[in-house]
N, C-alpha and C positions, 0 to 999 in steps of 0.2 A: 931855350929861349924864354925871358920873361916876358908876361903881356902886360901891353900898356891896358891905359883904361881908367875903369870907376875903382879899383882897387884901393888908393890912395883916400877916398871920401870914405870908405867904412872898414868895421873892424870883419874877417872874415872867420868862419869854421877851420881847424887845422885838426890833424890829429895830434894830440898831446905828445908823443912819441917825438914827431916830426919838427914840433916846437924846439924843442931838446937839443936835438943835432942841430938844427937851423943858426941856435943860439950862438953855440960853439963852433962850429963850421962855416957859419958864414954860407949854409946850401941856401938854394931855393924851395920855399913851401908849394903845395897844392891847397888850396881850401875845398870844400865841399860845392861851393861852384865851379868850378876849374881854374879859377885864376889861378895864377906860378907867379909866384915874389920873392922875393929874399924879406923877413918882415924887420922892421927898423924902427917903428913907434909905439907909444903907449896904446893898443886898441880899445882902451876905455873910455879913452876920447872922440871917441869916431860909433856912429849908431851903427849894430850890425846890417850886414848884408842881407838885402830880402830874399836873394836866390840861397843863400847860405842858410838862413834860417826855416824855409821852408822844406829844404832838402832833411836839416836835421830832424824837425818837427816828422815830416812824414815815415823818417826811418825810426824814431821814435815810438810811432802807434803804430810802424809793425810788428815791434816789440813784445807787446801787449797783446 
């Protein structure tokens, strides 16, 4: 099932892999907040997600 929502007003986190197939397939993505979409827009047009970006940032500096 995909979720409604704020999904459409920003660009989300995906795993690059998951971009891939999505494109080609036509699947649904997960982003790093958990929204599930099929994605269909330019996301450069759209300010990232702040659940998205914080999740990356943190997984980021455990890196380090």
């Amino acid at each position: 099932m995909l979720d409604d929502g704020d999904h459409e007003r920003f660009a989300h986190y995906v795993k690059k892999d998951k971009i891939l197939s999505s494109a080609v397939e036509g699947t649904p993505v997960r982003a790093l907040c958990g929204k599930k979409w099929v994605p269909n827009r330019d996301p450069k047009k759209f300010p990232v997600c702040p659940e998205c970006k914080e999740i990356f940032e943190f997984l980021g500096k455990r890196g380090t």
